[in-house]
C-alpha positions as CSV (number, residue, x, y, z in Angstrom):
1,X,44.8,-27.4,-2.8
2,X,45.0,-25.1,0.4
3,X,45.7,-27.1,3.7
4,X,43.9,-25.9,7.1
5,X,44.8,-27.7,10.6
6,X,42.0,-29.5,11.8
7,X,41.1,-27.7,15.1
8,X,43.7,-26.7,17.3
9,X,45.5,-29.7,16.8
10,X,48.6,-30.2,14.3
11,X,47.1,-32.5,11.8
12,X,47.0,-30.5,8.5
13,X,44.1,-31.4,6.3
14,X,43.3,-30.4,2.9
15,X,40.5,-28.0,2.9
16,X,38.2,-30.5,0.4
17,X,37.6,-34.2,2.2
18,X,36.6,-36.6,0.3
19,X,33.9,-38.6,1.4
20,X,34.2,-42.6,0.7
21,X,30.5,-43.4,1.2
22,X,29.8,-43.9,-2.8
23,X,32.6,-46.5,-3.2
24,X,32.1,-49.5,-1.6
25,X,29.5,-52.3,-3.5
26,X,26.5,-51.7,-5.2
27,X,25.1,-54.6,-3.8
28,X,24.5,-52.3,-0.3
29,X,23.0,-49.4,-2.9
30,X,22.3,-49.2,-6.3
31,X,24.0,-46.0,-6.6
32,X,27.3,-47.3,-4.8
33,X,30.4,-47.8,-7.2
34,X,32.9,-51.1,-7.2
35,X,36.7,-50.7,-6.9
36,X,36.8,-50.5,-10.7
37,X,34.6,-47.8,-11.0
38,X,36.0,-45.7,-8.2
39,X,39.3,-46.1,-9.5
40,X,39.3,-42.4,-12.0
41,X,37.6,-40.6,-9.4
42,X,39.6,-41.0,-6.2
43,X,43.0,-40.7,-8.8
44,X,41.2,-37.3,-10.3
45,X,40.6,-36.3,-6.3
46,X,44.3,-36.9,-5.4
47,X,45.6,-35.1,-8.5
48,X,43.3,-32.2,-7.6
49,X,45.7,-32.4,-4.2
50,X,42.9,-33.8,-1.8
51,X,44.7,-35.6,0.7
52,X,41.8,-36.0,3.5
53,X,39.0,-39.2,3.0
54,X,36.2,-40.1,5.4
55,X,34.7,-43.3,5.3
56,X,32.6,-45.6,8.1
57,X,32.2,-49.2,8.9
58,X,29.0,-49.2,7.9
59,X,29.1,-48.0,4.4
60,X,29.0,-50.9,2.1
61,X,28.9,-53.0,5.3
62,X,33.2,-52.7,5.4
63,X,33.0,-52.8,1.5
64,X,33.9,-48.9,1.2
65,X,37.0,-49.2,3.9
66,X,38.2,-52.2,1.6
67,X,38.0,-50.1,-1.5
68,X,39.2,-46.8,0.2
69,X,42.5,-49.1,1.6
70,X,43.1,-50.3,-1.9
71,X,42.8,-47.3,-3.5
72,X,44.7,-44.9,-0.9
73,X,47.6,-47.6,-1.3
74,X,47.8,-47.2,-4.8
75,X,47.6,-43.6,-5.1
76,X,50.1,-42.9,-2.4
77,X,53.6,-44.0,-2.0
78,X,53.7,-43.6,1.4
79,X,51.2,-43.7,4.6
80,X,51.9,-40.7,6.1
81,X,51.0,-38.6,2.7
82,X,47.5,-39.1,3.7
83,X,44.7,-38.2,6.6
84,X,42.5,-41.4,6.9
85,X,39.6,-41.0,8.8
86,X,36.3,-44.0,9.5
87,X,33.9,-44.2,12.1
88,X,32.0,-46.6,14.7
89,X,28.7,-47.0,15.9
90,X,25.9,-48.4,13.1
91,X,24.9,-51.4,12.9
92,X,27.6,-54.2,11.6
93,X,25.5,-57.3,11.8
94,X,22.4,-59.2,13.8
95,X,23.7,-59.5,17.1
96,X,22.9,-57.4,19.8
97,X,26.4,-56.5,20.3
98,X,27.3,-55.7,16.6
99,X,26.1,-52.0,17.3
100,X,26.9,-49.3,19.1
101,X,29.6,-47.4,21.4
102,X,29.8,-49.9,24.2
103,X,33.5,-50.7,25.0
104,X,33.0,-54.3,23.5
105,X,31.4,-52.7,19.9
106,X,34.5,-49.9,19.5
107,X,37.6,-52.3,20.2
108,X,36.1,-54.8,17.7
109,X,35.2,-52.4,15.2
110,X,38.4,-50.7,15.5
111,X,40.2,-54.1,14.8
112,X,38.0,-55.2,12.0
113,X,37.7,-51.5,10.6
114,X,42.0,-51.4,10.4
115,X,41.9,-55.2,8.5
116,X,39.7,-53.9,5.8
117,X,41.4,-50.8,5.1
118,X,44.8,-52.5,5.2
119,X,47.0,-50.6,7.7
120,X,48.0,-50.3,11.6
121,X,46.0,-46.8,12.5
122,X,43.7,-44.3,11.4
123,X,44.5,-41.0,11.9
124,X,41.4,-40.1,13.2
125,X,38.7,-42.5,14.8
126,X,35.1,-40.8,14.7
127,X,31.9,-41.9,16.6
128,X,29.3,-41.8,13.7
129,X,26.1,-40.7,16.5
130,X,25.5,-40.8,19.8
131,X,24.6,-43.6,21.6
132,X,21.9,-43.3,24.2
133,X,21.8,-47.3,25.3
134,X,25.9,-46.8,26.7
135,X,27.0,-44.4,29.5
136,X,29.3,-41.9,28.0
137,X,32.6,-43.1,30.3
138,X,32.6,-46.4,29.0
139,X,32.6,-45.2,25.7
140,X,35.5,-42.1,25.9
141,X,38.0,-44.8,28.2
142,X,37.5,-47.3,25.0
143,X,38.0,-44.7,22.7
144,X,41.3,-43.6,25.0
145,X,42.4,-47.0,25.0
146,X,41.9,-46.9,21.0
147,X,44.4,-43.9,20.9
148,X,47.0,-45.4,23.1
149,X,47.2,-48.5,21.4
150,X,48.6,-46.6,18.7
151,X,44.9,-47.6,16.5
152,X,43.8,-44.2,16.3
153,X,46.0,-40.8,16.2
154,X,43.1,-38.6,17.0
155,X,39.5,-39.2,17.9
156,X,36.5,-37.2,16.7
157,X,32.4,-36.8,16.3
158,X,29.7,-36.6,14.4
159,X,25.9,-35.8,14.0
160,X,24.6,-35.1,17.7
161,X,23.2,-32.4,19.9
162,X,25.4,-29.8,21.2
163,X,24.7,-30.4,25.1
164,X,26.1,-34.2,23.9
165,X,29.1,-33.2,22.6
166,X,29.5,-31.1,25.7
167,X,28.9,-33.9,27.8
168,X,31.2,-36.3,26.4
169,X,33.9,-33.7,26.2
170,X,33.5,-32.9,30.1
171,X,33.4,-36.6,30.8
172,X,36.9,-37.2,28.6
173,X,38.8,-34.1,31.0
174,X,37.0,-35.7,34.2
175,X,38.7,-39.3,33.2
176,X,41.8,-37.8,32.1
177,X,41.1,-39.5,28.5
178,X,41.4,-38.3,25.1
179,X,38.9,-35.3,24.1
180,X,37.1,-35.3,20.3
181,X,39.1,-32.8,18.0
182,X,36.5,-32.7,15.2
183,X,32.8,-32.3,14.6
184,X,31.4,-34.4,11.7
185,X,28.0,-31.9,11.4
186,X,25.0,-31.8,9.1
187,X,25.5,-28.3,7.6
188,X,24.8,-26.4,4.7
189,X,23.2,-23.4,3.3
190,X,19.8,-24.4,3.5
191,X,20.0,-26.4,7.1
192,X,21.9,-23.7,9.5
193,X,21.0,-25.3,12.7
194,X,24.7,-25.7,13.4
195,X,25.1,-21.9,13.5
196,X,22.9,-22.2,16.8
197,X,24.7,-24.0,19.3
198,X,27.5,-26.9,18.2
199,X,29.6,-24.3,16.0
200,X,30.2,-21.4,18.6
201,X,31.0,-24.6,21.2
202,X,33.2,-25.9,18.9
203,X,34.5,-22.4,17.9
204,X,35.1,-22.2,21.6
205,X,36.9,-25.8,22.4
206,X,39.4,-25.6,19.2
207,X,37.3,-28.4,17.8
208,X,37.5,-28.5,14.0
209,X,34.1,-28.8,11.8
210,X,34.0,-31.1,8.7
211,X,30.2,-30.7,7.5
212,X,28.7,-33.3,5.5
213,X,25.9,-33.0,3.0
214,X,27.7,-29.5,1.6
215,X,25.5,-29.5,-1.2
216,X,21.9,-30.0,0.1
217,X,22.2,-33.7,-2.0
218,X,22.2,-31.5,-5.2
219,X,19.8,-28.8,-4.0
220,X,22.8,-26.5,-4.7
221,X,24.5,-27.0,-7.8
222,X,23.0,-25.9,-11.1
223,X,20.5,-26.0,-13.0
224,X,17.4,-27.1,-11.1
225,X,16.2,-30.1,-13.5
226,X,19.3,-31.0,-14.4
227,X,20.7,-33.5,-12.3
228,X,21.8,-36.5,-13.4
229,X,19.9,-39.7,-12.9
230,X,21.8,-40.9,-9.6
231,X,20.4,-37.5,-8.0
232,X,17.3,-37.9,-9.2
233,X,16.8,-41.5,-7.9
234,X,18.3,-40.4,-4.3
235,X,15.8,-37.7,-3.7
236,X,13.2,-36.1,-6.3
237,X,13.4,-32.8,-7.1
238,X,11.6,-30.6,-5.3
239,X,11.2,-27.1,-2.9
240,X,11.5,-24.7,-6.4
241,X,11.4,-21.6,-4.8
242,X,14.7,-22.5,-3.0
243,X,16.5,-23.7,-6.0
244,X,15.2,-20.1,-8.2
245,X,16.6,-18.4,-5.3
246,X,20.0,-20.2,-5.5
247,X,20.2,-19.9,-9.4
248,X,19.7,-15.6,-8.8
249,X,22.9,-16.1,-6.6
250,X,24.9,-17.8,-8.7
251,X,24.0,-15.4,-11.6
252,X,25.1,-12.6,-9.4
253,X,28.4,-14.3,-8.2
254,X,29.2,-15.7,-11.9
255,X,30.2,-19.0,-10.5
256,X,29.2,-22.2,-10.6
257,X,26.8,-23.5,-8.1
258,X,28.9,-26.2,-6.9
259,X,32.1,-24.3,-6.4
260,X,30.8,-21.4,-5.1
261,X,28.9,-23.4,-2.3
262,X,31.9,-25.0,-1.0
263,X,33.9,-22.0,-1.1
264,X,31.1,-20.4,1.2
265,X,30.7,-23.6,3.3
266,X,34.6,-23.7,3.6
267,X,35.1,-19.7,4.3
268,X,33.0,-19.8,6.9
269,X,34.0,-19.5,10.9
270,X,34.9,-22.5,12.6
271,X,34.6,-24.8,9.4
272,X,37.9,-26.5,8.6
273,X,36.9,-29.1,6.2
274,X,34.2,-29.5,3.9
275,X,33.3,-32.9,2.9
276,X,31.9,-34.3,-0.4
277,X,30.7,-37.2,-2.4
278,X,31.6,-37.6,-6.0
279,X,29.7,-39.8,-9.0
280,X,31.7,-37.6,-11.8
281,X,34.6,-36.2,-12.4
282,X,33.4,-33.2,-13.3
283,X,31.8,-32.7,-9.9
284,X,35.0,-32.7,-8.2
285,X,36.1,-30.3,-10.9
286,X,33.4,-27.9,-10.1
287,X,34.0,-28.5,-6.1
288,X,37.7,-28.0,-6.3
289,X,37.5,-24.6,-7.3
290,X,36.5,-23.5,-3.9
291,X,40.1,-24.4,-2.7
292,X,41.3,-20.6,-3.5
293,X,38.2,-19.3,-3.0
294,X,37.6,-16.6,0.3
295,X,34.4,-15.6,1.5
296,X,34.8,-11.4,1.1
297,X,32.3,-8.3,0.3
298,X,29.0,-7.9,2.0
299,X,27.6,-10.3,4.2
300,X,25.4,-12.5,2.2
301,X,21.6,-13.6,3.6
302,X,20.7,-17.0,4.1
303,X,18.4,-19.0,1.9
304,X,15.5,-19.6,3.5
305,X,12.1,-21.2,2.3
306,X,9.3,-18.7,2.8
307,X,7.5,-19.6,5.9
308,X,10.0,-20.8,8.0
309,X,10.7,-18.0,9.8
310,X,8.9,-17.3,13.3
311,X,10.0,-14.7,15.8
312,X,13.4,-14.2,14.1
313,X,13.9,-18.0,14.8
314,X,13.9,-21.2,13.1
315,X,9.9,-22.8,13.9
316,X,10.3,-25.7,16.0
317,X,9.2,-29.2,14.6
318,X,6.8,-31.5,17.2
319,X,8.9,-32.7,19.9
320,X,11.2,-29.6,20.1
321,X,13.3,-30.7,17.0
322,X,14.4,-28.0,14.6
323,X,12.1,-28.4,11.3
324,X,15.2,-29.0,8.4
325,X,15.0,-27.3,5.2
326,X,17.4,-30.1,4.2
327,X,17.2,-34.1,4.3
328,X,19.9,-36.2,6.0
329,X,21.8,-37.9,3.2
């Protein structure tokens, strides 16, 4: 497993992440799996030599950061063999303070997040969206205060609009508090937005880019029809002329869908860490051949579906939004 830095900063991260978000209870989703259940595929992941996992408070309700801490302890000997990453901001509970980035929600969370993974920091501490109800300097002091209480080793985002990220990054240099180091984006071959704005800012700060949702929630792996019955209950198949156009591709590359997407995902500028979510072991097989893998020959076209092209630009949605080829997992 190749190993990338993640950003401009020291931390060396394996170029796969595992995402935690399936492990947790199936009480939260049906599709979630129990400790038991999660046990082969997070040992098949650290065999492979993956040695990154994301997870959030919210997954499972804390359920996911209880199995992720069991499992991480007994895979590992030591602490320091692994990059441990969660994240702060859904909702936790009923009360009107159990949400959120206010400066009472993030030291709480940070507390509670650290009991149910079962060790004294994260390495890095991510805030899961942004937060429109709390002004940005109360959020980046709590999250400095988070770093120098020795909680969190390094702080990072996810899943906002670039002029945000901006924002809050100007804000942290203006306090003299801890900047983000990494981007948690929605990004993948079918939903480029990222391309437009966040990735050349974060090209430009050093900040490193772990997409999520690599795989278009199966829209990208092989054959169309195929998927398995979890797939097909999280989203139903659909948008054919895409998935023909992504079968042609694979043909042509003689790959397999899933490895050959990460390996583009991975290969391209400014991405340091791709991150994925696994049901089988067979799907982190297929994903884990991207870790030799180098983007190289001709410059390949996007996929795009017919008729989402207007003026050389992606058609905006009502409201100014970008229209998505892609749903949010």
């Amino acid at each position: 497993m190749d190993h990338t830095r993640l950003g401009t900063t020291g931390l060396q991260v394996s170029r796969i992440c595992l995402g935690m978000m399936s492990y947790g209870s199936p009480t939260w989703r049906e599709w979630v799996l129990d400790l038991d259940a999660s046990r082969p595929l997070v040992r098949d992941a650290v065999e492979a030599g993956i040695t990154f996992f994301d997870t959030a408070d919210m997954y499972s309700l804390g359920a996911s950061e209880e199995v992720t801490g069991a499992l991480l302890r007994e895979f590992f000997p030591r602490r320091d063999d692994y990059v441990l990453a969660t994240k702060v901001y859904m909702p936790m509970g009923e009360g009107p303070n159990d949400r959120g980035l206010s400066r009472k929600h993030v030291l709480a969370s940070i507390d509670d997040s650290l009991r149910r993974l079962g060790t004294d920091h994260v390495d890095l501490y991510q805030i899961h969206r942004w937060d429109p109800r709390t002004p940005i300097e109360e959020t980046m002091e709590a999250l400095h205060d988070v770093v120098r209480a020795g909680k969190a080793r390094y702080l990072g985002a996810s899943s906002m609009w670039a002029w945000q990220f901006a924002k809050a990054q100007h804000t942290a240099d203006l306090g003299g508090w801890t900047r983000f180091v990494s981007m948690q984006d929605h990004y993948n071959l079918l939903y480029r937005e990222e391309e437009r704005e966040m990735h050349p800012l974060c090209l430009d700060q050093g900040v490193g880019v772990i997409p999520w949702s690599p795989l278009a929630r199966g829209r990208l792996t092989p054959p169309a029809g195929a998927g398995d019955d979890h797939a097909r209950g999280q989203r139903p198949h659909r948008r054919p002329p895409v998935r023909r156009r992504g079968r042609r591709r694979r043909a042509r590359a003689g790959r397999r869908g899933e490895g050959a997407r990460a390996a583009d995902g991975a290969g391209r500028a400014g991405v340091d860490a791709r991150q994925g979510r696994r049901h089988r072991t067979d799907h982190r097989r297929d994903a884990g051949g991207a870790r030799g893998r180098r983007r190289r020959g001709r410059r390949r076209r996007p996929v795009r579906r017919r008729g989402r092209r207007a003026g050389g630009r992606l058609r905006a949605a009502p409201g100014g939004r970008p229209r998505v080829t892609a749903a949010r997992r």
